[in-house]
C-alpha positions as CSV (number, residue, x, y, z in Angstrom):
1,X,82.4,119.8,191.2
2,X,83.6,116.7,188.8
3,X,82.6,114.1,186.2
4,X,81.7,117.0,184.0
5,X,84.5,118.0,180.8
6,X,84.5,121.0,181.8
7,X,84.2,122.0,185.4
8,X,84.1,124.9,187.7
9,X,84.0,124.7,191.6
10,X,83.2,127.9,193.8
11,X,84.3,130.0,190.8
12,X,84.7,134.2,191.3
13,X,85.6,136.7,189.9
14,X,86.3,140.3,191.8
15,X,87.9,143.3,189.4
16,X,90.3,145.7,191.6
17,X,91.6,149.1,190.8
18,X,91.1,152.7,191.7
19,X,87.9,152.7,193.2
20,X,85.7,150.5,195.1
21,X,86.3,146.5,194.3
22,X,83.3,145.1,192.2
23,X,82.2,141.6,192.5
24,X,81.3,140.0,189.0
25,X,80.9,136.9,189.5
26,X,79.9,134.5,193.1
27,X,80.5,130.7,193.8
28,X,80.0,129.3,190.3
29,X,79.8,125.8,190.7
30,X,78.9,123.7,187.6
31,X,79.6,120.8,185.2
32,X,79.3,120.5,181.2
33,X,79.9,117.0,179.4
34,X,81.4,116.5,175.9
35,X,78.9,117.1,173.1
36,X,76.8,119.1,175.1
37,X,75.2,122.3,173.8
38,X,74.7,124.7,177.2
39,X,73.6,128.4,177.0
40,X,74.3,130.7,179.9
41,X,72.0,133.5,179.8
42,X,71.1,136.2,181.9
43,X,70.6,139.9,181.5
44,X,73.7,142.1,180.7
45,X,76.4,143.1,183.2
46,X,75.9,139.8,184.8
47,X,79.2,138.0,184.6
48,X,78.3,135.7,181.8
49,X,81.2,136.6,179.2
50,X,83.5,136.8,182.2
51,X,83.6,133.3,183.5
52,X,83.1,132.3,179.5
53,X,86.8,134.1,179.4
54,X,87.9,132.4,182.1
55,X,87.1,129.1,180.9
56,X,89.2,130.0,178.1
57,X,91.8,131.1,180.3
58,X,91.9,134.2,178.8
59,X,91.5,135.6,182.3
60,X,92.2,134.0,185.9
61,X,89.1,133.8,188.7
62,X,89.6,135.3,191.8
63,X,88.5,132.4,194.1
64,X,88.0,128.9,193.1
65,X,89.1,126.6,190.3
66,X,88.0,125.6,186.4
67,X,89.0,122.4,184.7
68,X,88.6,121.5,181.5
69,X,89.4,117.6,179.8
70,X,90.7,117.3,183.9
71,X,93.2,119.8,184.2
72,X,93.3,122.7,186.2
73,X,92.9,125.8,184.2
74,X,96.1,128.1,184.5
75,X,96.5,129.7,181.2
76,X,94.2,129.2,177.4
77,X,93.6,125.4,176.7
78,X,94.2,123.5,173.4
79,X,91.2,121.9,174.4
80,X,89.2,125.3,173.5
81,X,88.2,128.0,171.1
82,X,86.4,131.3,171.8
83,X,84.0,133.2,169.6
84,X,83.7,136.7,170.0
85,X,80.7,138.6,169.4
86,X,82.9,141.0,167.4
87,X,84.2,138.3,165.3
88,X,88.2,139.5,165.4
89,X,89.3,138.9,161.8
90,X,91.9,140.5,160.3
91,X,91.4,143.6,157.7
92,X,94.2,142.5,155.9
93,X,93.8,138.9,155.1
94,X,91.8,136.4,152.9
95,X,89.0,134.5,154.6
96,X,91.7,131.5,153.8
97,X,94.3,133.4,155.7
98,X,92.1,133.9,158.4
99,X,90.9,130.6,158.8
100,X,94.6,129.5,159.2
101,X,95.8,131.8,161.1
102,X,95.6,129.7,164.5
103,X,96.9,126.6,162.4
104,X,99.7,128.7,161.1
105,X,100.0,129.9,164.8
106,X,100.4,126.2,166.4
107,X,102.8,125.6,163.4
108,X,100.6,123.5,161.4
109,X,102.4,122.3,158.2
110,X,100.9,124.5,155.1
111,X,99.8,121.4,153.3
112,X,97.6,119.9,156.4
113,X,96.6,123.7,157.2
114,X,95.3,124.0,153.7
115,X,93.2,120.7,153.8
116,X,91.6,121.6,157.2
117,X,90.6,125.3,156.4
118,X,89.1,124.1,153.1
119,X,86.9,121.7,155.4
120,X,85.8,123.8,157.5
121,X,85.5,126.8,154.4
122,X,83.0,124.3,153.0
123,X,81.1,123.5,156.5
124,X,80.4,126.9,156.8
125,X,79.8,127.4,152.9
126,X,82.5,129.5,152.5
127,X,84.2,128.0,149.9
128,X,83.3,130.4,147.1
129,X,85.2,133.5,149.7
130,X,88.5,132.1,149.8
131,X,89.8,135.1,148.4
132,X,88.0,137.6,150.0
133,X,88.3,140.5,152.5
134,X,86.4,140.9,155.7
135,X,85.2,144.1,154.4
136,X,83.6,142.7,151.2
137,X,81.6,140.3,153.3
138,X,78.4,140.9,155.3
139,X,78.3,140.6,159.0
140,X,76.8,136.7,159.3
141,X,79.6,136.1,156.9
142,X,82.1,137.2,158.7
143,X,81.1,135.6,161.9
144,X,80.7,132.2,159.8
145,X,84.4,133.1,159.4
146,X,85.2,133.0,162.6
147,X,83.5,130.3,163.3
148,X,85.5,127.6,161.1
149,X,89.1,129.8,162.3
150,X,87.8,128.5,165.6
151,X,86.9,125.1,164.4
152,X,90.5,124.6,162.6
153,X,92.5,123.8,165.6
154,X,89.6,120.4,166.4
155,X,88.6,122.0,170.0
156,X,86.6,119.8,171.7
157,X,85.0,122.8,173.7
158,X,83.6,126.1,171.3
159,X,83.2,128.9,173.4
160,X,80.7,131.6,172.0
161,X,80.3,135.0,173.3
162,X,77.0,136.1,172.1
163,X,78.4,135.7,168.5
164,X,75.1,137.0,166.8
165,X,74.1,139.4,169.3
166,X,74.6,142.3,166.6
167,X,73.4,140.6,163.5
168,X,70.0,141.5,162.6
169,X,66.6,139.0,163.0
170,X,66.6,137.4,159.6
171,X,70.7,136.8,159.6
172,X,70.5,135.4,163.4
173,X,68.1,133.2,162.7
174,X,69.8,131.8,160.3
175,X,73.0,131.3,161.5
176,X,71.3,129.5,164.3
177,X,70.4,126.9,162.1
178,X,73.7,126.7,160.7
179,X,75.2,126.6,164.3
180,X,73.4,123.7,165.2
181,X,73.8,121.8,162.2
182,X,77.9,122.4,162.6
183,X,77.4,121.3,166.1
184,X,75.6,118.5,165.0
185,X,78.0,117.3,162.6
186,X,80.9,117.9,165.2
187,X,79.6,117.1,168.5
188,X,81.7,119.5,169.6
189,X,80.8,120.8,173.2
190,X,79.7,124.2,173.0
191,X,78.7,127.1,175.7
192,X,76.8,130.3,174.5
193,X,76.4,133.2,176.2
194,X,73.2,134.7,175.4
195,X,70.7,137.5,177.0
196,X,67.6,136.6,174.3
197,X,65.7,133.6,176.2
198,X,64.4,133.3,172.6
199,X,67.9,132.5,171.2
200,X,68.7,130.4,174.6
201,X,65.9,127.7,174.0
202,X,65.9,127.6,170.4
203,X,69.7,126.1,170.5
204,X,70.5,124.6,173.9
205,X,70.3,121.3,175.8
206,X,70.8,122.9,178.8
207,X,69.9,126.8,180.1
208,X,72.0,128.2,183.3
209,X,70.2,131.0,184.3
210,X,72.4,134.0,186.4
211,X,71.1,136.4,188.7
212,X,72.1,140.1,187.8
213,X,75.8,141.7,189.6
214,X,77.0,139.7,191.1
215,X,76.7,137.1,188.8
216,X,75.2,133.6,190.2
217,X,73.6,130.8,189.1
218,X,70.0,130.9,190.0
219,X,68.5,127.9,188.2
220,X,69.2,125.3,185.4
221,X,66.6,124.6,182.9
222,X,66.8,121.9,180.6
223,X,65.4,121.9,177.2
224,X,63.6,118.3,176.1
225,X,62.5,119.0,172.8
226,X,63.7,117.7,169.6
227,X,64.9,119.8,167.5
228,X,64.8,121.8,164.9
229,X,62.4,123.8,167.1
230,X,59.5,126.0,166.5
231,X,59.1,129.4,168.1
232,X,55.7,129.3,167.7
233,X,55.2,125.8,169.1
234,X,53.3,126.2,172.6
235,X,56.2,123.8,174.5
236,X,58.7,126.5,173.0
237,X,56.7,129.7,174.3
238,X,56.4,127.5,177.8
239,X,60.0,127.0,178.4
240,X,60.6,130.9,177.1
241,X,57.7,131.7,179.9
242,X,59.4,130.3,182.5
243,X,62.5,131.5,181.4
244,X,61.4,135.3,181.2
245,X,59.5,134.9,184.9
246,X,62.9,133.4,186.5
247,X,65.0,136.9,184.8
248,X,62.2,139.0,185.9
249,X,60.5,142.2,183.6
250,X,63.3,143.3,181.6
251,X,64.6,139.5,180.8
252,X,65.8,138.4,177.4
253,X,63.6,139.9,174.7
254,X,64.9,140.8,171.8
């Protein structure tokens, strides 16, 4: 598959050890262009984070190929930044140490690391934690954290792993909002792995929907409504409808 920034053609992904091979992920073919804001959901166990980490390049697929700006995919891309769900910060250091870290890791001069962790410190209105430690910050916080480390290094693709799947209601929500509104300001391209259909249409342009092990991509969904977006609006519960009938009984609530 082409024309897309980043691609992937016949993509799989088969673990092998001990026991009995299991297939994760089957012939994922398909195409997401710059700026665009794509959710991959599906019910857990189903390969999303997988082909999300190999898109990174943090792992290699068994069968077929990714590409990302046009190059084949054989190892992590400047192109790209990845967002845990755990958000990986260090214990140790400042919120301005962690937000430079991947600078200070490319080599960034300390001057131009400074400038560009205090602009994304104040996109994610951080500035007034500078100085702080992970462990005096609450759990949104820290993701919002991770969020501008990821954001230091100007990828052109953010990769988020369910990044607010353990926050609770109140903090997802909001950090949602935030989300989009970096995204907006950025126009960076970003795929989220979610398994809340509510989460799913609230922020995407575009839903790919997988079928449970192995992981495959049963239908794509796009979401033409302006945003922000109500919950309660009836072409919201609609789109989450069809959604939930498409990942069957136990699909996506929260």
């Amino acid at each position: 598959m082409s024309g897309g920034f980043i691609t992937c053609a016949g993509v799989g992904k088969t673990y092998t050890g001990k026991g009995r091979p299991v297939e994760a992920l089957q012939g994922i073919s398909l195409a997401c262009a710059e700026g665009e804001f794509v959710c991959l959901l599906g019910l857990s166990g189903c390969g999303k984070s997988t082909l999300l980490q190999m898109i990174a390049g943090l792992e290699q697929p068994t069968t077929g190929r990714i590409t990302v700006a046009g190059q084949v995919l054989d190892g992590p891309s400047s192109e790209t930044s990845i967002v845990f769900q755990d958000h990986g910060l260090f214990p140790w250091m400042t919120v301005r140490a962690n937000v430079e870290f991947n600078m200070k890791a490319r080599r960034v001069p300390p001057a131009a690391r400074r400038a560009r962790a205090d602009d994304m410190l104040a996109l994610t209105g951080l500035t007034a934690f500078v100085g702080s430690y992970p462990h005096e910050l609450s759990g949104g916080m820290r993701q919002r954290v991770g969020i501008a480390r990821a954001l230091t290094t100007h990828p052109r693709a953010l990769l988020m792993d369910e990044p607010f799947g353990a926050l609770d209601a109140q903090t997802r929500g909001h950090l949602q909002a935030e989300l989009l509104s970096i995204w907006a300001s950025q126009r960076t391209t970003v795929l989220f792995v979610t398994h809340s259909i509510e989460e799913a249409v609230f922020l995407a342009d575009r839903i790919l929907v997988f079928t449970p092990r192995p992981g495959r991509l049963a239908a794509e969904v796009m979401v033409d409504m302006p945003r922000p977006r109500l919950p309660t609006s009836p072409e919201f519960a609609a789109v989450a409808k069809g959604l939930r009938a498409m990942l069957g009984s136990e699909g996506g609530s929260e």
